[in-house]
Structure formats: structure tokens, C-alpha cells
N, C-alpha and C positions, 0 to 999 in steps of 0.2 A: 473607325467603323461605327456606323449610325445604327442605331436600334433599329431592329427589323421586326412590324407585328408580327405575331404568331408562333415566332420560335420558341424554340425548349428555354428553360431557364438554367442558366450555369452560374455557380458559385453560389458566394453568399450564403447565409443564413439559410437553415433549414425553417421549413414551415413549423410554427408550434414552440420555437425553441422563446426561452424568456429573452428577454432585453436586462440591460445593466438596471435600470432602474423599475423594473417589475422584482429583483431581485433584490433589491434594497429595501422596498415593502415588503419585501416578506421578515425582512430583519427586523424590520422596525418594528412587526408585528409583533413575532415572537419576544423583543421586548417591551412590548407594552402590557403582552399577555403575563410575561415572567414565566415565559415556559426555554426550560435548556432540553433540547432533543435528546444530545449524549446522556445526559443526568437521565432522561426516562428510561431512553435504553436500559442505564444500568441497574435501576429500578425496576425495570421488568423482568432483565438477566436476574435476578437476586431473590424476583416473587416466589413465594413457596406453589404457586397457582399455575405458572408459568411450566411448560412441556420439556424438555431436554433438547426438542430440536429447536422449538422457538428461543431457549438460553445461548443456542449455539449463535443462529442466525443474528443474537442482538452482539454479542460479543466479537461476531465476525464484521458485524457494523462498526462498532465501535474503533475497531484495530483499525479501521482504513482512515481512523481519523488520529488515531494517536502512535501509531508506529509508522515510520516511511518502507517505503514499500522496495525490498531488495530486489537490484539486478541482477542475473541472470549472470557468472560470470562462466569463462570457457578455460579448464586448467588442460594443460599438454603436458603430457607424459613420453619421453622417449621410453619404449620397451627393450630397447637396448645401448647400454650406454657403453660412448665412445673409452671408458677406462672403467677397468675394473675396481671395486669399490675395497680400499685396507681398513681395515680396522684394527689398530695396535694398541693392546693393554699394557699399561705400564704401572705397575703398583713401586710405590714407594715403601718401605719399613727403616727400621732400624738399620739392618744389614748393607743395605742400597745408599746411604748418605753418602 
């Protein structure tokens, strides 16, 4: 199928987004500069200056980079189960050996 002017565009890249190597630069940046993001974050989280909701927001930052991020799981419970459930106490003493 030959490229047709004028149609919609499908796939691909959205417009705006970076490329691999616009994202590279920005690494190289940030070590040239000697700036660690996380490290400010927790530097801000920690300021006496800093708001209680801006502490929140930097710490909610930070978690998405140092904890992995839990799935969702789905537990099933039968509400009636096919046998009834025993429970037998047995104590041992002296008298029992």
C-alpha cells in the first residue's frame, strides 16, 4: 500500500515526544552539571521551608523510582465450603503418655 497525500497519520510516534538521543543529552547534562534529581527531591522533602503537601508530592516522586510498583492481585473466596471445617485439640500432659 503506497502512501497516499493527505491522509490521517497512523502510528508511530506521537508529536513532541523525545527521541533516544535527545534523552541522552539530557543525562549527560545533568552529569556535567552534578545535579542528582532524587537527591534534590529528598532535599526538598526534608527542607524545614518545604509545605506538608509539597513533602508529600516529593516523596510520592521518589517511590516511583525506588519501589516497584505492586499488581493488582484477585483472591477468591468460596462463601461456602464443600466440607465442614474440624478442629481438634489435643493436649498432651503427664497423664496422656
Amino acid at each position: 500500500m503506497a502512501f497516499e497525500q493527505g491522509h490521517e497519520k497512523l502510528g508511530g510516534r506521537k508529536k513532541g515526544t523525545p527521541n533516544k538521543k535527545t534523552l541522552i543529552k539530557a543525562d549527560d547534562l545533568l552529569i556535567e552539571l552534578d545535579v542528582n534529581p532524587i537527591q534534590r527531591l529528598i532535599e526538598l522533602a526534608e527542607s524545614d521551608l518545604t509545605s506538608i503537601e509539597q513533602k508529600i508530592n516529593c516523596y510520592k516522586t521518589i517511590a516511583q523510582y525506588t519501589y516497584p510498583k505492586l499488581k493488582a492481585q484477585e483472591i477468591l473466596v468460596d462463601a461456602k465450603p464443600s466440607m465442614p471445617t474440624v478442629i481438634e485439640i489435643v493436649a498432651y500432659g503427664e497423664d496422656n503418655m
